[in-house]
C-alpha positions as CSV (number, residue, x, y, z in Angstrom):
1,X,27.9,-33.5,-0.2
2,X,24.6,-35.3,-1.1
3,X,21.7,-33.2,0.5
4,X,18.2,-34.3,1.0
5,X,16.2,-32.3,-1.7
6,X,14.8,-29.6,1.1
7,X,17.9,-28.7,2.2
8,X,19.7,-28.5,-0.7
9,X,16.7,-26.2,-2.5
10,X,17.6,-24.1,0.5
11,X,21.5,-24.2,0.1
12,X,20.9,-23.4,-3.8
13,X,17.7,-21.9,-4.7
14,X,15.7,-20.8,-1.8
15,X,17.5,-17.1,-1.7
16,X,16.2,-16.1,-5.1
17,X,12.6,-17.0,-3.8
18,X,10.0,-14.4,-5.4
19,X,8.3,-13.6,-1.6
20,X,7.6,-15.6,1.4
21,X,4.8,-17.4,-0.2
22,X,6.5,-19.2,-2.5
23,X,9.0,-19.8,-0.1
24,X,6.8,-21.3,2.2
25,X,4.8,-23.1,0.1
26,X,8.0,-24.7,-2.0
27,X,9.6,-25.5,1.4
28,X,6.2,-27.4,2.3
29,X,6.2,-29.0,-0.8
30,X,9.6,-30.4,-0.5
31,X,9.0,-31.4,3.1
32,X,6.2,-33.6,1.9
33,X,7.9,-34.9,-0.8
34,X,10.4,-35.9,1.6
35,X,8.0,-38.0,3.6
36,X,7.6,-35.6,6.5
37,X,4.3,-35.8,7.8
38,X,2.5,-31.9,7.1
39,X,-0.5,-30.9,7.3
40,X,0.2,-26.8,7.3
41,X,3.1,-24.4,8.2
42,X,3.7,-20.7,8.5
43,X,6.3,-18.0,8.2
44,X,5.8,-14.7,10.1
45,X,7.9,-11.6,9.5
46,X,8.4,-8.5,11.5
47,X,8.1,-5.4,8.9
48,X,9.2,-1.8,9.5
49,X,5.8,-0.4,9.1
50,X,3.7,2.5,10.3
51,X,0.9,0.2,10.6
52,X,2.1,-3.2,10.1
53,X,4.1,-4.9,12.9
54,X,4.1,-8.9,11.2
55,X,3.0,-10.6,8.4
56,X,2.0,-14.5,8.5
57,X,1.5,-16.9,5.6
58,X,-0.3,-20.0,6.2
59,X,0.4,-22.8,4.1
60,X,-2.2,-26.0,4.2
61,X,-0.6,-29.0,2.9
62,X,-3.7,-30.4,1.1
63,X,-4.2,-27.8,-0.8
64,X,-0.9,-26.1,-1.2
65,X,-3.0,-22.8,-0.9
66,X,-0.6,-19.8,0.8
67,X,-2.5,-17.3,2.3
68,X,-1.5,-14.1,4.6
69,X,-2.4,-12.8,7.8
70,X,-1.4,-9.5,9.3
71,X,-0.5,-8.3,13.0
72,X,-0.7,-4.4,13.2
73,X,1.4,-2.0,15.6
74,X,-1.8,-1.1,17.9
75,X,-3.5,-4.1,18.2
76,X,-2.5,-7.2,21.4
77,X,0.3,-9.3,19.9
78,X,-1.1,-12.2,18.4
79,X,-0.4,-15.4,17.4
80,X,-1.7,-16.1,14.6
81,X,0.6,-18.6,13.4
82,X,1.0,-20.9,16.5
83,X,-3.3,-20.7,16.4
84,X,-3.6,-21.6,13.0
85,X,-1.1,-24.5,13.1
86,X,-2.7,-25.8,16.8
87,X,-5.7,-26.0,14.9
88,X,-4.2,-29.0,12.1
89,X,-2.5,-30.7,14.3
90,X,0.7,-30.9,16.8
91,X,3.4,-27.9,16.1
92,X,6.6,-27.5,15.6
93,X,7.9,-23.9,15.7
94,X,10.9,-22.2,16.3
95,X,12.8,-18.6,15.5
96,X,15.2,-18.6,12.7
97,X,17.8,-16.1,14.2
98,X,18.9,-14.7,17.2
99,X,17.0,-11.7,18.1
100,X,13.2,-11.5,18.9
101,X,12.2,-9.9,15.1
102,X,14.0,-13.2,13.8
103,X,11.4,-15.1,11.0
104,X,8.9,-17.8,12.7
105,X,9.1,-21.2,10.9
106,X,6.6,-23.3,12.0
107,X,5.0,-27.1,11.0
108,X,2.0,-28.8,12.0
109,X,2.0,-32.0,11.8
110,X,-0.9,-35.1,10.7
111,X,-2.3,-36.0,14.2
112,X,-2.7,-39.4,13.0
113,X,-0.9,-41.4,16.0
114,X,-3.3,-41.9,18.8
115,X,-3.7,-38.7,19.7
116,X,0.0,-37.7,20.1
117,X,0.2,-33.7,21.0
118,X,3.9,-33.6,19.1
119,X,6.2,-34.8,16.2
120,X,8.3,-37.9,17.0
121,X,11.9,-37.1,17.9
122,X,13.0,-38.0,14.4
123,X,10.7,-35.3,12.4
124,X,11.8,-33.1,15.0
125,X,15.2,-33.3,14.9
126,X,14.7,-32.9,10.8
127,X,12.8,-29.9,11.3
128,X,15.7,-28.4,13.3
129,X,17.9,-29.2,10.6
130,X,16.0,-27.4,8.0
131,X,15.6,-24.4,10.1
132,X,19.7,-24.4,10.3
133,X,19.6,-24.5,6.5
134,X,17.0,-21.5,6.8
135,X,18.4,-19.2,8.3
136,X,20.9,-17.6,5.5
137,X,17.7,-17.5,2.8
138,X,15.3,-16.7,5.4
139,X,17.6,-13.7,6.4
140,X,18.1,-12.7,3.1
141,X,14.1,-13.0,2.3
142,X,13.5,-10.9,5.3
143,X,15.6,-7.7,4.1
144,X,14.1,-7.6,1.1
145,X,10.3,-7.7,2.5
146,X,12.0,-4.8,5.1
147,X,13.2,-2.9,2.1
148,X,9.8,-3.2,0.5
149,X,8.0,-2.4,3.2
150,X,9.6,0.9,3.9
151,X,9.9,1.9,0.1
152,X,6.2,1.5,0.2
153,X,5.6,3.6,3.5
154,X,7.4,6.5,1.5
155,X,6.9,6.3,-1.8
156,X,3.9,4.3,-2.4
157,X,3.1,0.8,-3.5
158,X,3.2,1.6,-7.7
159,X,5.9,3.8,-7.0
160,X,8.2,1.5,-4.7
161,X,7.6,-1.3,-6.9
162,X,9.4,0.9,-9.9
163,X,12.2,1.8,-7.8
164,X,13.1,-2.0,-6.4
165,X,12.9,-3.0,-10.1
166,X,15.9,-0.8,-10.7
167,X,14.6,2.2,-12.2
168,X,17.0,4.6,-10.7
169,X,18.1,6.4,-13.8
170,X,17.2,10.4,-13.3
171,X,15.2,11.6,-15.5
172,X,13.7,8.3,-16.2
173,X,10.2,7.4,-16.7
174,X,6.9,6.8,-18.4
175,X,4.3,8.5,-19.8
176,X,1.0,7.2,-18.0
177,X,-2.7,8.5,-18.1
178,X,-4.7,9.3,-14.9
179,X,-6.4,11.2,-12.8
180,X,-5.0,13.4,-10.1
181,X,-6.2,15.0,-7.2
182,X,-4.4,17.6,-5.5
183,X,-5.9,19.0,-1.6
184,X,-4.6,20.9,1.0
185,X,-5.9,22.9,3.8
186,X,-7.2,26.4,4.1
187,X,-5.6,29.3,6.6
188,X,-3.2,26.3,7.4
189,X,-0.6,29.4,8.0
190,X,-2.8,31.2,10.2
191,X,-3.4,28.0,12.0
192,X,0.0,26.7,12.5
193,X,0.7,30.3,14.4
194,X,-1.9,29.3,16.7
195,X,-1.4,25.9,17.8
196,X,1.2,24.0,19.6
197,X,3.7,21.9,17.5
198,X,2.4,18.5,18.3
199,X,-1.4,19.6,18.0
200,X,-0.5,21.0,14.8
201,X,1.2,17.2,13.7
202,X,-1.6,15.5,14.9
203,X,-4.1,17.7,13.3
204,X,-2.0,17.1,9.7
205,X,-2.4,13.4,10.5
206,X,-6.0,13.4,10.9
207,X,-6.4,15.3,7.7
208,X,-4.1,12.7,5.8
209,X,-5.7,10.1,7.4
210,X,-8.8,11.4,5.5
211,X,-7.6,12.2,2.1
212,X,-4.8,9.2,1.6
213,X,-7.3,6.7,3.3
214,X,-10.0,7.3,0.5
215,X,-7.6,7.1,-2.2
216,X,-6.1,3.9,-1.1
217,X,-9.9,2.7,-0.7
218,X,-10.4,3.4,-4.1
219,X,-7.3,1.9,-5.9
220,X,-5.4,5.5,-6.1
221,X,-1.7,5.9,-4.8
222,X,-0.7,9.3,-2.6
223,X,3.0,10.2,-4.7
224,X,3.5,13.2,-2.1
225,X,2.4,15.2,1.1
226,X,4.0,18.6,0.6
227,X,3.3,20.7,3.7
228,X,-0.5,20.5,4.0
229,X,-1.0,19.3,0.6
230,X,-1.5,15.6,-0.9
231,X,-0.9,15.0,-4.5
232,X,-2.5,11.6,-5.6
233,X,-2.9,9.9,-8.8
234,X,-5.3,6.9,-10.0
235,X,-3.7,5.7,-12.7
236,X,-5.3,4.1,-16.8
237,X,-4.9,0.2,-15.8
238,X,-3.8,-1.3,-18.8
239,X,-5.6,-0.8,-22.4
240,X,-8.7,-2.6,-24.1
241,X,-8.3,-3.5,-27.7
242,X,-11.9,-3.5,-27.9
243,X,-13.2,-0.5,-29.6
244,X,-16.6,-0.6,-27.7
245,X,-14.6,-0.4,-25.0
246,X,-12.1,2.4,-25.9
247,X,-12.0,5.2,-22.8
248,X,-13.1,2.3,-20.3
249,X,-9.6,2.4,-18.4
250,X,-10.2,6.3,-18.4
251,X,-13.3,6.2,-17.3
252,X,-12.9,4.0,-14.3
253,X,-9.5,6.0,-13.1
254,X,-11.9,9.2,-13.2
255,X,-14.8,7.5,-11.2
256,X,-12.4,6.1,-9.0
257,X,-11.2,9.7,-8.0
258,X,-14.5,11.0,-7.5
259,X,-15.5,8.5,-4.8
260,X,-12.2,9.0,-3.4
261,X,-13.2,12.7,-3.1
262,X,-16.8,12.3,-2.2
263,X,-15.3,9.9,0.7
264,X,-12.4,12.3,1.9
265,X,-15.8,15.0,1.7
266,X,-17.5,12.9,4.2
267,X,-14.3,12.1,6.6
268,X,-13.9,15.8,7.1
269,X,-17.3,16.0,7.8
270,X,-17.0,13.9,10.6
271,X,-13.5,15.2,11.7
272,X,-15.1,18.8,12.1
273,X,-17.4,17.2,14.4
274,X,-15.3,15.9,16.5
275,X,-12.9,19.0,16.8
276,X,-16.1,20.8,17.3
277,X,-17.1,18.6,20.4
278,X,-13.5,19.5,22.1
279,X,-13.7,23.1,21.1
280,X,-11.4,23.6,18.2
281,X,-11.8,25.2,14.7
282,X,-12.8,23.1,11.7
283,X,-10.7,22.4,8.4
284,X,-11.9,23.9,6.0
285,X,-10.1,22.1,2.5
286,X,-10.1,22.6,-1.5
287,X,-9.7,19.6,-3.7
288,X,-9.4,19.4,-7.2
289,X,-9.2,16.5,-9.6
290,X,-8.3,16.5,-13.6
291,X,-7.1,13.7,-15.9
292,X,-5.1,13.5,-18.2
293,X,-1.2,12.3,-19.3
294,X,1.7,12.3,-16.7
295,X,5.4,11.6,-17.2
296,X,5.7,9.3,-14.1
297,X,9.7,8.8,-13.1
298,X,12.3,10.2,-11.3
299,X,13.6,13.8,-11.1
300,X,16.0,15.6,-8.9
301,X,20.0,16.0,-8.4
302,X,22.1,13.7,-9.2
303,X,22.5,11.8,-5.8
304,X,19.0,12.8,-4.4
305,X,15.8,11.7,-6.5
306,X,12.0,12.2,-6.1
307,X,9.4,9.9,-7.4
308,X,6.6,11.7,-8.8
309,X,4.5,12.8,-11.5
310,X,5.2,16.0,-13.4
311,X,3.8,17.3,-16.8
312,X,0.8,19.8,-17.9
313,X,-1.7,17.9,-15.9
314,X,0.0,18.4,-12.8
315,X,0.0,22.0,-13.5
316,X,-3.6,22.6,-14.2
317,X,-4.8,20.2,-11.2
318,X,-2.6,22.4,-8.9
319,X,-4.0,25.8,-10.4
320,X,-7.3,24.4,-10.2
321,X,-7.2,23.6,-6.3
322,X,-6.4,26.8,-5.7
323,X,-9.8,28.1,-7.5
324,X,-11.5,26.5,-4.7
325,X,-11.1,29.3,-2.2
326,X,-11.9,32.3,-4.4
327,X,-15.3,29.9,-5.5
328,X,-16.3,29.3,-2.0
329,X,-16.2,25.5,-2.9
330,X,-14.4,22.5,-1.7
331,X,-14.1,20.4,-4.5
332,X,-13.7,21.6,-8.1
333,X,-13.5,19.4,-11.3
334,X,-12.3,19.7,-14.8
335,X,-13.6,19.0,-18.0
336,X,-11.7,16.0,-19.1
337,X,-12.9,14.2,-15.6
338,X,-16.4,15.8,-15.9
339,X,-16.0,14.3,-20.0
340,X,-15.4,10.8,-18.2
341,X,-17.9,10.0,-15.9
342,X,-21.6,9.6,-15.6
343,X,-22.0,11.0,-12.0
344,X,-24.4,14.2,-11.9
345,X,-22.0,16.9,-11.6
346,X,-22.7,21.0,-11.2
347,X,-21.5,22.9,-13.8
348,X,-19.3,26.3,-12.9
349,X,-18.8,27.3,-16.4
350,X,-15.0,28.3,-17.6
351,X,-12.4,30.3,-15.9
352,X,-8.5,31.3,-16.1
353,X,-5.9,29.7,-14.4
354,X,-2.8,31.1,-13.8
355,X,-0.2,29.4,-16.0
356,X,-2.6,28.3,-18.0
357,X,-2.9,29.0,-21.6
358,X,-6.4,28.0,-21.9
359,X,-9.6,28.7,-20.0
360,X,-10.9,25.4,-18.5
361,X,-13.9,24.4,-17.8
362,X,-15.2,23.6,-14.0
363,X,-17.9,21.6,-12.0
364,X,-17.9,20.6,-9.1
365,X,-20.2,18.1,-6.8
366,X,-23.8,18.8,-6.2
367,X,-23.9,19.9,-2.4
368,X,-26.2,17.4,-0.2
């Protein structure tokens, strides 16, 4: 059988597309080349995501630019796509499946005949043929970004990556340089006994809403919430060959957690204020950050894994939170961050950690 190029690409090649981008823009291409008369189109994507509800890219046919737009869970229900396209001329849109979280496929055509508000009945009917053709790399396309999307919401966007490339080995992993902060409430115990269940969930939200928020902000990835706790890493980005430039990955990963810190410092700040205006306690927190090498892989039994960082580092970060209370301080530093930075830090001088073979040496930020 002798397909037009479009819907053959989609027969053959269009399932192994690398995301909906290139999908789009490929299937825009093809359209064109076809003699269709396109000016932009757009594919939209419901996601499983705590924040995310769709995902739009908007192809414009003279420029063969892709770029994305996103609808989240609180906000009206847009339509981004149908506006976009209205704006470049008539549409043509239509679900590709059955249900109401099917994908959105949709054309705009060259407004170029009088003023006509739609495609002839020709391009139409070959627009509904191509969305037939569609449907089974559309569908496929559509798990995947689902699969991604709730990878991420778990494990992280570094860390979900790894695991859809197929690293699923236990005990598999890399060796990786970072910094890492680890943070959890204080009396969380005590304050668990006092407050009802859903209080208490919505108070743990608002703290990791704080913490994870700042290191997403500043390029950092959260690998676990344990109880009250976060344990975050920002890792080395690649390596410089330049010797004037040797530490420079380091150095940035170590300033990066300390404004990540500095900006969790000033959201619980503001959270204490408002739990003070409606009568309730504030959260008092320690935070801690090191650097240093991590192995970076997956641990566990041997049909249930965990993600996540293990390895000295991890020890001494965790020991060193937990200096924070008997030091009256909220954030405490090490060495090796304090050696990689020039922000003015307050020196604490060296103390024991538990665990720990040698004494290591603390700061922490100047108060305001």
């Amino acid at each position: 059988m002798d397909l037009p190029s479009p819907l053959a690409w989609l027969v053959d090649e269009a399932g192994a597309s690398p995301g909906p981008e290139r999908f789009l823009a490929e299937l825009g291409r093809r359209l064109l080349a076809d003699g269709l008369p396109l000016s932009g189109g757009t594919l939209t994507l419901s996601v499983p995501h705590p924040i995310i509800a769709r995902r739009t890219w908007l192809w414009r046919a003279e420029t063969g630019a892709v770029i994305e737009a996103l609808a989240f869970a609180a906000a009206p229900q847009s339509e981004a796509g149908r506006d976009w396209l209205t704006g470049l001329g008539p549409v043509w849109e239509e679900p590709i499946g059955p249900s109401q979280d099917s994908p959105m496929l949709g054309w705009a055509g060259i407004d170029n005949r009088a003023g006509a508000g739609a495609f002839a009945p020709a391009e139409a009917d070959r627009l509904r043929e191509v969305a037939r053709f569609a449907a089974a790399p559309l569908a496929a396309l559509a798990a995947r970004e689902a699969r991604a999307a709730l990878l991420e919401a778990y494990l992280g966007r570094r860390s979900a990556a790894r695991v859809q490339a197929g690293e699923l080995a236990r005990g598999t992993g890399e060796t990786i340089r970072a910094a890492l902060l680890c943070a959890d409430l204080r009396d969380f115990t005590a304050l668990s006994e006092v407050t009802e269940p859903h209080a208490m969930i919505a108070t743990l939200d608002a703290w990791f809403d704080r913490v994870a928020g700042a290191v997403h902000a500043f390029g950092g990835e959260v690998l676990k919430f344990m109880g009250d706790g976060v344990l975050a890493i920002f890792p080395v980005m690649g390596a410089s060959d330049d010797a004037g430039r040797v530490g420079h990955g380091d150095r940035e990963a170590c300033e990066a957690a300390l404004r990540a810190v500095a900006a969790s410092r000033a959201g619980m700040v503001h959270l204490d204020q408002i739990r003070q205006a409606q009568g309730l306690a504030p959260l008092p927190f320690g935070a801690a950050l090191h650097f240093g090498e991590i192995l970076w892989g997956n641990i566990g039994a041997a049909d249930r894994l965990d993600f996540t960082a293990i390895g000295p580092a991890v020890n001494l970060v965790s020991r060193l939170e937990g200096l924070c209370k008997p030091l009256g301080r909220c954030v405490l530093i090490s060495g090796a961050v304090a050696a990689n930075t020039a922000t003015a830090l307050m020196p604490l001088g060296e103390h024991s950690l538990r665990g720990i073979t040698r004494p290591c040496a603390v700061f922490t930020l100047p108060e305001n």
